[in-house]
C-alpha positions in Angstrom: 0.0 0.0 0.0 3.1 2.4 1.0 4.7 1.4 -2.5 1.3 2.6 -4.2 0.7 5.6 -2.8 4.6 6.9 -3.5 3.5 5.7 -7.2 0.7 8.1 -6.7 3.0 10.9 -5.2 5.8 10.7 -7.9 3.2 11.0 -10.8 1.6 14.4 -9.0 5.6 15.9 -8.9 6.7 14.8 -12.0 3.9 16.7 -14.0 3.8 19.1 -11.5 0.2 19.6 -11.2 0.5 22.7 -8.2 3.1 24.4 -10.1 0.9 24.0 -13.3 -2.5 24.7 -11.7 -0.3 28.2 -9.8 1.2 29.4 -13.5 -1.5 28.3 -15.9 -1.7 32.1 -17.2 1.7 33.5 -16.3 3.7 33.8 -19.9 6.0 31.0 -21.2 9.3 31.1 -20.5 9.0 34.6 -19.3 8.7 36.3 -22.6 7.1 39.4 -21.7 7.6 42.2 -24.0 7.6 45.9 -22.3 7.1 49.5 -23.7 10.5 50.9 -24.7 9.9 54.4 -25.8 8.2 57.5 -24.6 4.8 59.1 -25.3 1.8 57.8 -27.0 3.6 55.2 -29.5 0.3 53.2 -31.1 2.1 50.4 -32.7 4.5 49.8 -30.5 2.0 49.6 -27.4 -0.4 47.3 -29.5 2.8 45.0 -30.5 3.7 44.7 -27.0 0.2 43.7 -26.0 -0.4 41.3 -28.7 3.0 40.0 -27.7 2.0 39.2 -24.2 -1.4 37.9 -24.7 -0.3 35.3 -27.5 3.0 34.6 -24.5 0.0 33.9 -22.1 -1.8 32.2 -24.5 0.9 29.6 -25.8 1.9 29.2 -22.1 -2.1 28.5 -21.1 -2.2 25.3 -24.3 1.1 24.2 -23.2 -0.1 23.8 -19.4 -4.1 22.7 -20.3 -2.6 19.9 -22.4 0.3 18.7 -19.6 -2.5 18.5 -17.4 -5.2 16.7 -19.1 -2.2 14.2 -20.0 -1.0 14.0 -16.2 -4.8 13.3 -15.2 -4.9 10.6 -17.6 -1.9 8.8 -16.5 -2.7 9.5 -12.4 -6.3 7.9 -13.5 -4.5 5.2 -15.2 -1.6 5.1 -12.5 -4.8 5.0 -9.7 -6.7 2.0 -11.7 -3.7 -0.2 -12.2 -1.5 1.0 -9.4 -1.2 -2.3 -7.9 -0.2 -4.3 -10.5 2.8 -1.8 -10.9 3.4 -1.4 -6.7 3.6 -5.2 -7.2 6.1 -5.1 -10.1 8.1 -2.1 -8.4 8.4 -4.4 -5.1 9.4 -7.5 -6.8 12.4 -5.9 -9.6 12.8 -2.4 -8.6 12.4 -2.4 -4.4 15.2 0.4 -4.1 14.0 3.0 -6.8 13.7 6.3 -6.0 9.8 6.1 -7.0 9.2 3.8 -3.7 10.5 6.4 -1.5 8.7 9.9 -0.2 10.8 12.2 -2.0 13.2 14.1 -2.9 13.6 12.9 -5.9 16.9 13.1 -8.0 15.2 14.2 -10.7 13.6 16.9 -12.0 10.0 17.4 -12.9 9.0 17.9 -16.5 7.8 21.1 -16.3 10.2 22.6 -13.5 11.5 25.6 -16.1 8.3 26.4 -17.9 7.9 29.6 -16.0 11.5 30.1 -16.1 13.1 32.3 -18.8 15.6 31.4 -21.8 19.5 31.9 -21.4 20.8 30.8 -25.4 24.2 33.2 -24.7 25.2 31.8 -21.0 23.9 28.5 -22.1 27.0 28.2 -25.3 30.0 29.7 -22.9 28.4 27.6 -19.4 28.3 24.0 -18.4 25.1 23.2 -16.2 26.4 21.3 -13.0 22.9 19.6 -12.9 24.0 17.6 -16.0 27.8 16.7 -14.5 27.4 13.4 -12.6 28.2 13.5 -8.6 28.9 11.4 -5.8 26.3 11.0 -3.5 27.8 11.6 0.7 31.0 13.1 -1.3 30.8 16.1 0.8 33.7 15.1 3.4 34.7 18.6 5.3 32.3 20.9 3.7 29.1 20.4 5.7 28.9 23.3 7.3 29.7 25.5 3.5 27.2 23.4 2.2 24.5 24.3 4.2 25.5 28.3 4.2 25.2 28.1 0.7 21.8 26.8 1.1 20.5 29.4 3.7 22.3 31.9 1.0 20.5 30.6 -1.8 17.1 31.1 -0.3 17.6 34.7 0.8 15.9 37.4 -1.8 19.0 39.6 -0.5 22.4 38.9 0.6 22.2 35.8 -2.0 25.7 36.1 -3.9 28.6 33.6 -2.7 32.1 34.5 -2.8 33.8 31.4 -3.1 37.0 30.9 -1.6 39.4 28.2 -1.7 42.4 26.5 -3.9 41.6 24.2 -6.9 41.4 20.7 -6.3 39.6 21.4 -2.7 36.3 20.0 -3.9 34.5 23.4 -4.5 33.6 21.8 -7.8 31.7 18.9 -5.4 30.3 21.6 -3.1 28.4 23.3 -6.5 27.9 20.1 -7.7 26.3 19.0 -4.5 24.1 21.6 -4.7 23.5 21.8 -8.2 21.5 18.4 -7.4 19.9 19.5 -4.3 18.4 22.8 -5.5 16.9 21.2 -8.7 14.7 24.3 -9.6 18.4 26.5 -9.9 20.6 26.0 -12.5 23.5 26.4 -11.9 25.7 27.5 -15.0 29.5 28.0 -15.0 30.3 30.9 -16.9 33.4 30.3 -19.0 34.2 34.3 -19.1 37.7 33.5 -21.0 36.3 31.4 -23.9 33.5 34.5 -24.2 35.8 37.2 -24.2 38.0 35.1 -26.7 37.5 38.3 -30.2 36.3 40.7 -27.9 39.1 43.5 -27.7 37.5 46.7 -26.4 37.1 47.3 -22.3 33.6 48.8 -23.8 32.8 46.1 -26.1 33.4 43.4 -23.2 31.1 45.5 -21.0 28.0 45.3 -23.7 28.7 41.2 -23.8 28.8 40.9 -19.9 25.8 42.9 -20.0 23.7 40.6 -22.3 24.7 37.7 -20.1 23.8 39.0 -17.0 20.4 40.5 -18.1 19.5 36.7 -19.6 20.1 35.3 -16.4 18.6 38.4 -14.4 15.5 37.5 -17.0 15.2 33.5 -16.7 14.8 34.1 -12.7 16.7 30.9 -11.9 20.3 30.8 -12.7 23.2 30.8 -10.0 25.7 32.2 -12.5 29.4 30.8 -11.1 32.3 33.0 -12.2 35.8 31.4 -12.0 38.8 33.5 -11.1 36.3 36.0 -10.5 38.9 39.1 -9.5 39.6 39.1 -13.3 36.1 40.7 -13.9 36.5 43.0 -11.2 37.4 45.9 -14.2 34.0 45.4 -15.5 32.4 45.8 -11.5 30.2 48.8 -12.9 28.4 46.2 -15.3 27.9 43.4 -12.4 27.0 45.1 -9.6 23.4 46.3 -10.3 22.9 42.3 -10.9 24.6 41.3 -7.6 21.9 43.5 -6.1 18.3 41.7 -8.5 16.9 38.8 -6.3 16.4 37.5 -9.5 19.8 36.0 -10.1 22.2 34.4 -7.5 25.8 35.1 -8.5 29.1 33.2 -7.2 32.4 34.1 -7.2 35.1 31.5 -7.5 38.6 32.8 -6.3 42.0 31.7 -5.2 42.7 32.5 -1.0 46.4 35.2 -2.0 43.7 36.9 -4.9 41.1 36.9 -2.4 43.1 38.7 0.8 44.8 41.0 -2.2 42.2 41.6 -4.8 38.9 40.8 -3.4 38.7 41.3 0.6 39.8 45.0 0.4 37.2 46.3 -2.0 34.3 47.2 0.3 32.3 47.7 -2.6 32.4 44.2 -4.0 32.4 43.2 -0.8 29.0 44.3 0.1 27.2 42.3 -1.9 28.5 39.4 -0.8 29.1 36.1 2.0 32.7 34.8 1.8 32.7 30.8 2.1 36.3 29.6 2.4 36.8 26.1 1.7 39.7 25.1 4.4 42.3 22.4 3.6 41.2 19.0 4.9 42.4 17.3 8.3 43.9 13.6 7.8 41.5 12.5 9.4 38.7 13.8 6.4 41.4 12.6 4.2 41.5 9.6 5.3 37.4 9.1 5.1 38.0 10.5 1.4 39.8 7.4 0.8 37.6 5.3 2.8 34.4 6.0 0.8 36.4 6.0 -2.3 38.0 2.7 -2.5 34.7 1.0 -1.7 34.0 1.5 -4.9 36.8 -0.9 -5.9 37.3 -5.0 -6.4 38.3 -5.3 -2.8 36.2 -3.2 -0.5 37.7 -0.9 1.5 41.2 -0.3 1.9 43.2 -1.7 5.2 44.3 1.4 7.0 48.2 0.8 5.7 46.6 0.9 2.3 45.3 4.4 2.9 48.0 6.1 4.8 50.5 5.3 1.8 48.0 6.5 -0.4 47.8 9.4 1.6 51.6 10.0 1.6 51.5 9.7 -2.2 48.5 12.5 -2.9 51.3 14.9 -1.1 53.8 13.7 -3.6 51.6 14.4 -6.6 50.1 18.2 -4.9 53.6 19.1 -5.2 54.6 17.5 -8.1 51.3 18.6 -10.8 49.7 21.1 -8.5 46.7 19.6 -7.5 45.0 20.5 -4.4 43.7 18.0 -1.9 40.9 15.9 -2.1 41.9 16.1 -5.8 45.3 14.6 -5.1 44.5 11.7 -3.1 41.2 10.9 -5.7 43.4 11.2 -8.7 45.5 8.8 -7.6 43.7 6.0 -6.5 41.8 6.2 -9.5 45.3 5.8 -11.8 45.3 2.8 -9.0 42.4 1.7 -9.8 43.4 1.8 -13.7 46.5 0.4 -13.3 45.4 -2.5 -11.6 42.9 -3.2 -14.2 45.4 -2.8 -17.0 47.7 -4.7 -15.1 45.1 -7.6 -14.5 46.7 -7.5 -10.5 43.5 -8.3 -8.3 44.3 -9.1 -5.2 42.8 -9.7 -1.3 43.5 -7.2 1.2 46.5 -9.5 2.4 48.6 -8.7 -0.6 47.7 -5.2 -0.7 50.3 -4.3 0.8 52.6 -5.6 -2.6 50.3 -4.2 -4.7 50.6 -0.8 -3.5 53.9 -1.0 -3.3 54.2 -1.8 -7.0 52.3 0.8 -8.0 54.4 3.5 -6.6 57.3 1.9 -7.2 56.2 2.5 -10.9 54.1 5.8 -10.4 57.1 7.7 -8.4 59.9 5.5 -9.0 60.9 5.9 -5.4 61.7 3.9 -2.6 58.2 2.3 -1.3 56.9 2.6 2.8 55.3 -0.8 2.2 56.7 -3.7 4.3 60.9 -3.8 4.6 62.1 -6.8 2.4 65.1 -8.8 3.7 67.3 -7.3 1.5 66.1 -3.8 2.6 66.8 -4.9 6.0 70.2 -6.0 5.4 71.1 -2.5 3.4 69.8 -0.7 6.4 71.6 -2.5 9.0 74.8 -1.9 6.7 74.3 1.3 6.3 77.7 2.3 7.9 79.8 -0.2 6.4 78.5 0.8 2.9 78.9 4.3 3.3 82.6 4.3 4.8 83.6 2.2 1.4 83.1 5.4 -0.3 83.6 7.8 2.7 86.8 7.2 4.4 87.8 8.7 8.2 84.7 10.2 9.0 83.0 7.4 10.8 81.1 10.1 12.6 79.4 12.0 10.2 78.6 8.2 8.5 76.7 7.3 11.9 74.8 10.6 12.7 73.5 10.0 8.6 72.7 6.1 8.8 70.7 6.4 12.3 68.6 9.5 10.7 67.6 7.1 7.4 67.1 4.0 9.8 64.6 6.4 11.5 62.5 7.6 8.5 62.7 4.3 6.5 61.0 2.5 9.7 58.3 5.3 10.3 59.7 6.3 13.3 60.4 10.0 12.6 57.5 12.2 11.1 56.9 11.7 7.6 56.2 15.5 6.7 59.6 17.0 7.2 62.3 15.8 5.2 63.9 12.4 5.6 67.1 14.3 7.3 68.3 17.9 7.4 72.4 18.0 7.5 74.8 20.7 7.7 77.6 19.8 6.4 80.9 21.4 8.3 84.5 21.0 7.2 87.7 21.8 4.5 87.2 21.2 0.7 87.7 17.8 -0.3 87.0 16.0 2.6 84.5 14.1 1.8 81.4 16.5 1.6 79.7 15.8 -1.5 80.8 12.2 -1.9 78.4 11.9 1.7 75.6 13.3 -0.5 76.4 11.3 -3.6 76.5 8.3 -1.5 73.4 8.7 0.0 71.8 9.1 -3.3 73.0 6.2 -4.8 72.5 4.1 -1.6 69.5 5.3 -0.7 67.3 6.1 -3.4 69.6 3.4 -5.8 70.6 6.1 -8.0 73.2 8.9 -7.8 72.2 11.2 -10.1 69.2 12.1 -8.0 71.6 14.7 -6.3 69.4 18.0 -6.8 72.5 20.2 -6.3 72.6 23.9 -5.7 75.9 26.4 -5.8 74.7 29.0 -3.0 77.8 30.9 -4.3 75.4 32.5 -6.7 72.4 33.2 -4.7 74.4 36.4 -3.1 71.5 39.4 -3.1 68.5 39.6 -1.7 66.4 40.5 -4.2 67.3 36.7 -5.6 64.7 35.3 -3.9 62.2 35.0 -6.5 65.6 33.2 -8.8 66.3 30.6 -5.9 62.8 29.7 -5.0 61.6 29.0 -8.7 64.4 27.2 -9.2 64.0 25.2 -6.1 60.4 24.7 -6.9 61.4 23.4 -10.3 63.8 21.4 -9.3 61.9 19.5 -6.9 59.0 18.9 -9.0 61.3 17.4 -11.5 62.9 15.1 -8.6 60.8 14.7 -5.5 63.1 12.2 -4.1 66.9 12.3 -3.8 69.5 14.5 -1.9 69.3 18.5 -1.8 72.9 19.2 -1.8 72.8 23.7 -0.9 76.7 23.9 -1.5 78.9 26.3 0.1 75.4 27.9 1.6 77.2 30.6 3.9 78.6 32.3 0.8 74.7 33.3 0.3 72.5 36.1 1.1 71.6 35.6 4.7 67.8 36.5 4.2 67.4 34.2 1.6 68.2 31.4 3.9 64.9 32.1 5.8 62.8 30.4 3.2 64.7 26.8 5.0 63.5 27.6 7.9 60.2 26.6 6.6 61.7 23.7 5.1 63.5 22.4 7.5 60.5 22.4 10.3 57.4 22.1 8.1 58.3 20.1 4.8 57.4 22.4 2.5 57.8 26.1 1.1 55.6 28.5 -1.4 57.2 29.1 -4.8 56.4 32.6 -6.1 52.9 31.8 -7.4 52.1 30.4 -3.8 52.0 27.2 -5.0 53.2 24.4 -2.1 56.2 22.5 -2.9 56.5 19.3 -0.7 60.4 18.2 0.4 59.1 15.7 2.9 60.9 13.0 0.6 64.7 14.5 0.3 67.3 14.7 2.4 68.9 17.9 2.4 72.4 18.7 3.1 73.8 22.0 3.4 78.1 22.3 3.0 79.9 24.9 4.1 83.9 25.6 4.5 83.1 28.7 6.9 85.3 27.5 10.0 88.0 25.0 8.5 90.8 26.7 9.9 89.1 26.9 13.5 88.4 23.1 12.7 92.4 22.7 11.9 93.0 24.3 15.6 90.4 22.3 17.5 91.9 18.4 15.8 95.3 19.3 16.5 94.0 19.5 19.9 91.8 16.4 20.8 93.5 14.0 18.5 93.4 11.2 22.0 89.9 12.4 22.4 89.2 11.3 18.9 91.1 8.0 18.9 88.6 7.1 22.2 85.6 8.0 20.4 86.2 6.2 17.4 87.3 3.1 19.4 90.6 3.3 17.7 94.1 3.4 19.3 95.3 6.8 20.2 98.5 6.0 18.3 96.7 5.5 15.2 94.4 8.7 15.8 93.7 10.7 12.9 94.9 14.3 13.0 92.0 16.7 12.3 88.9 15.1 13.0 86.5 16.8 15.9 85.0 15.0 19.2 81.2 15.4 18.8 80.7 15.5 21.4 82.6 18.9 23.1 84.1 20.5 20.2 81.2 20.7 18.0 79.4 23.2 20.1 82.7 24.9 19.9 82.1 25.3 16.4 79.0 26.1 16.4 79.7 28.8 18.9 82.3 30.2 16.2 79.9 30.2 14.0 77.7 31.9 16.0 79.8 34.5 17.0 81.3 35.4 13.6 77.7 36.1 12.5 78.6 33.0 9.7 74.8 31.8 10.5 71.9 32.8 12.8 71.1 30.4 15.7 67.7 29.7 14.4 69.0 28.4 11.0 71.6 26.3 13.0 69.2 25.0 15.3 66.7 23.9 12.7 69.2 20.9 11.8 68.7 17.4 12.3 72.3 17.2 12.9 75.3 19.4 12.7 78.5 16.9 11.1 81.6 17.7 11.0 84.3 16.6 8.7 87.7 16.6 9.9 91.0 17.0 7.9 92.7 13.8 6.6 95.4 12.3 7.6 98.5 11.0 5.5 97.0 7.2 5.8 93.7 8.3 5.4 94.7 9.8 1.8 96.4 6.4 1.3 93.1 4.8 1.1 91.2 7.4 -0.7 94.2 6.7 -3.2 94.0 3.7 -3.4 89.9 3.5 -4.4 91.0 6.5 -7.0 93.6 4.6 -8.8 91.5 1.2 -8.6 88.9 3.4 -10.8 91.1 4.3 -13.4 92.3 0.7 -13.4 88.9 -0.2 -14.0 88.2 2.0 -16.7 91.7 1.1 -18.6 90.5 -2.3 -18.5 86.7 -1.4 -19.9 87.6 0.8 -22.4 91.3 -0.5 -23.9 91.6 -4.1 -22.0 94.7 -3.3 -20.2 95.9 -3.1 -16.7 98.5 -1.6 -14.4 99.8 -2.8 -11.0 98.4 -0.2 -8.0 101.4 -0.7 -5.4 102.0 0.2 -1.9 105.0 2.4 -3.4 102.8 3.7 -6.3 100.4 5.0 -3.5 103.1 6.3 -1.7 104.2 8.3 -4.3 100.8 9.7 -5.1 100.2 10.8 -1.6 103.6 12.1 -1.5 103.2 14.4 -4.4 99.9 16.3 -2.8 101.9 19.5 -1.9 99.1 20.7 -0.2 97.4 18.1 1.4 94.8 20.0 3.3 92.7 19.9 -0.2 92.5 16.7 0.6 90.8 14.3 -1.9 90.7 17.2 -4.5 94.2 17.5 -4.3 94.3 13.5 -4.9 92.7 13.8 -7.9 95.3 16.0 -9.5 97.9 14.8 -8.7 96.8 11.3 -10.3 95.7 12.9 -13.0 99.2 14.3 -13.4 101.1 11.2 -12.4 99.4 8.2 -13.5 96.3 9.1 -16.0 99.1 11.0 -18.1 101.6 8.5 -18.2 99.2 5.9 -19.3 97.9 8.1 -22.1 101.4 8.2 -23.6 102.0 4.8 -23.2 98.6 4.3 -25.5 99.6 5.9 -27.9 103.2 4.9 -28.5 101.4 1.2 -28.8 
């Protein structure tokens, strides 16, 4: 009986019988004609009334006949309503007819009484006609039902509509482009309609015509993107924001808003802001929930999410997409990739899956599940390193524990993986640290994003070094930030780290957020070499005890990390090198001590077995690397305290150009 009666109600809405019954002689569409000129013009007041009487007339047939045809079918519907209740219940038990309203659709004669808009209609889409998402509306509740009050109001009823793209405003119209069904809601593309249109004046007349065919229809919520581009022509629109016969909202980035918008009283007026705010993890996370129930294996496990999560960061910074946009984006490519793939799986092997996919989507190291073989890296992290890195066991330690940290979730994921600075002479292993890292790390050492600072000396270079910065870690989101020989730079450009270093992130100069919660960043600097040269001399025991090396065999140079380097940082400090909130904002401060005689014996040695190897690639030959070749090599650094640099002269000179003769005389 319930089921038959809603078959009554959803015939009675869908031809409208009320609104019929209420407009039966109002004129169609709204074509009413009105006198133009002054004084007693004959013809023209007998056009205009022949005009609206044959308008009242057409609109009168069109309504008798809807209603004779409704009453027929309700007569029909009220006859044989059973049978079709019966039918309903048995193959269509959840259809919208067999529930009290409201309906998701509109009724067939919701825009009779409404007006024509042919101009908006070729430069608009109608949200009504985009498909949504029904409970999409995670974090917007409370905008959502603002706009509504707004909506109803005869004044008052413009929205300013604040927030960045990819925040779901497009869901929140959307959203209410399906719940007020007798609005339509029109995006105005004003760009494509200017497109020909040259003259400030000429642009004014076209706006005009727009907004009068919406004033005119009675139902249009006209939605202007970028809206502060149209503030020039504000003389044309604001008798319009004013009519309560057209709703008009603004669309508008938050900078153009606090610049542009919020200052002008006079736009302002007319007006309620509704900012969109970014969404918590939490919403995020219920994003993703409601989301991936749409897919193969229900809901994602909560690991699922949370790397999906981590990813939609990834992709804000790297294409500029706002959040929910992100995170939806990209479990839709999942969700295509999967399917292209043919990789279905249960929600135990998610976590693989996943993995895979951002393996291949980022080509980055994944946060799913540590293999064995990731294990074993990371327990050897030391012993790797110092094959590369030799006599600075100290700086190797601080680095590994840092990446143990991050790659076991231990440390917080939105600042970077490890912030460094980097103190000690040229050529002491500096930027082979960095280049090792890359390669051990991230499995591939040219994802060293490096940066001379030496060039970055004025302060009106800010715009240069953040654009650059931005681009650079768009291109590479993962890998080592190597800022070289960052005290030579302007000291107020090193105030956009700060940021960085705490928060993960920094504003290019378009205000668009660039993530760096997936690089480690290491800033070098040769500021207090000589005061590090004093201070080994000093503590060479100290240092042998540290190391857990013999004091005899204690290499000259290096610094206990203990004392001496707060004594460096203090002379840092004090010499106004750096200020003690760029200092402090380091996850460590490593210092690289000089090298010793027998440390540049080994860092020989691995140079000379290189150019062995590449003499054997390249013209299958060989040469003998001796204790007294070494010797020699080492020997022949004048001036040692260039350390590896020096090194590679002097085998360039030695070795590299004796072999080149001894090619070519063969």
């Amino acid at each position: 009986m319930l089921v038959y009666f809603a078959i009554i109600r959803f015939i009675v809405y869908y031809f409208g019988f009320f609104l019929l019954i209420r407009t039966l002689f109002a004129p169609w569409k709204r074509q009413h004609w009105r006198k133009k000129s002054r004084g007693l013009a004959i013809g023209e007041m007998l056009f205009v009334a022949v005009s609206n009487i044959l308008s009242r007339c057409i609109g009168c047939i069109i309504r008798m006949a809807t209603l004779v045809f409704g009453l027929c079918i309700l007569a029909t519907a009220i006859v044989t309503g059973p049978l079709f209740a019966a039918i309903l219940l048995t193959f269509f038990r959840n259809s919208f007819i067999c529930r009290d309203g409201p309906y998701p659709l509109r009724s067939a004669v919701w825009n009779w009484h409404y007006g024509y808009t042919p101009i908006a209609d070729r430069f608009s889409v109608e949200l009504y006609d985009k498909p949504f998402v029904k409970g999409s509306l995670v974090g917007m509740e409370e905008e959502y039902k603002t706009a509504t009050r707004i909506f109803q109001q005869n004044s008052g009823h413009n929205i300013m509509l604040v927030s960045e793209p990819g925040s779901g405003r497009r869901s929140l119209m959307n959203m209410l482009a399906h719940a007020h069904i007798n609005l339509r809601f029109l995006q105005f593309d004003h760009v494509r309609f200017f497109k020909g249109i040259v003259t400030k004046s000429e642009q004014a007349a076209a706006l005009t015509s727009v907004l009068r065919e919406a004033e005119r229809a009675g139902n249009v919520v006209l939605i202007i993107p970028h809206f502060e581009t149209l503030t020039v022509h504000f003389s044309v629109i604001e008798p319009y924001l004013a009519s309560p016969s057209v709703h008009i909202a603004g669309v508008v980035a938050t900078g153009d808003y606090h610049q542009l918008i919020l200052p002008d009283k006079s736009i302002m007026q007319y007006f309620t802001t509704l900012e969109i705010r970014p969404l918590t993890e939490d919403q995020l996370r219920d994003v993703a929930e409601k989301k991936t129930e749409q897919s193969p294996w229900g809901t994602f496990p909560k690991t699922a999410i949370d790397e999906f999560l981590a990813g939609s960061y990834t992709l804000m910074s790297l294409e500029q997409k706002g959040q929910p946009e992100a995170l939806i984006s990209l479990i839709d490519e999942f969700f295509s990739w999967a399917q292209a793939e043919k990789k279905y799986a249960s929600k135990h092997d998610m976590a693989t899956l996943t993995a895979a996919f951002f393996q291949e989507r980022f080509d980055v190291p994944s946060t799913a599940p540590l293999s064995d073989a990731e294990r074993e890296k990371l327990r050897d992290l030391e012993r790797v390193l110092s094959q590369r890195v030799i006599s600075q066991q100290t700086a190797i330690s601080q680095i590994s524990r840092a990446l143990r940290r991050r790659r076991l979730q231990l440390s917080g994921t939105t600042k970077p993986i490890g912030s460094f600075l980097f103190l000690g002479p040229t050529g002491v292993g500096k930027t082979e640290t960095a280049k090792a890292l890359a390669s051990i790390f991230f499995e591939r050492e040219d994802l060293l994003l490096r940066f001379d600072m030496s060039r970055f000396q004025q302060k009106t270079q800010i715009n240069e070094l953040v654009d650059e910065l931005a681009q650079k870690i768009r291109e590479e989101p993962y890998g080592v930030l190597l800022l070289d020989e960052i005290e030579k730079a302007n000291k107020d450009l090193l105030h956009i780290f700060l940021t960085i270093f705490d928060e993960g992130y920094f504003l290019d100069s378009h205000r668009a957020k660039i993530l760096c919660n997936n690089v480690i960043i290491i800033c070098t600097s040769n500021a207090a070499s000589a005061f590090i040269r004093e201070l080994g001399s000093d503590n060479t025991h100290a240092l042998a005890e540290a190391f857990g090396q013999p004091s005899q065999e204690s290499q000259p140079g290096q610094v206990d990390t203990m004392v001496n380097q707060r004594k460096v940082v203090d002379f840092l400090l004090r010499n106004n090198v750096f200020s003690p909130e760029f200092i402090n904002r380091f996850d460590d401060v490593v210092i690289f001590g000089y090298l010793s005689s027998e440390s540049l014996k080994k860092i020989a040695a691995m140079k000379l077995k290189l150019v062995q190897s590449r003499l054997q690639q390249t013209h299958k030959k060989t040469f003998n690397i001796t204790p007294q070749l070494i010797d020699t090599v080492v020997a022949s650094c004048v001036q040692q305290e260039f350390g590896a640099r020096e090194l590679d002269r002097v085998i360039k000179r030695i070795v590299e150009d004796t072999i080149a003769e001894e090619l070519l005389k063969t």
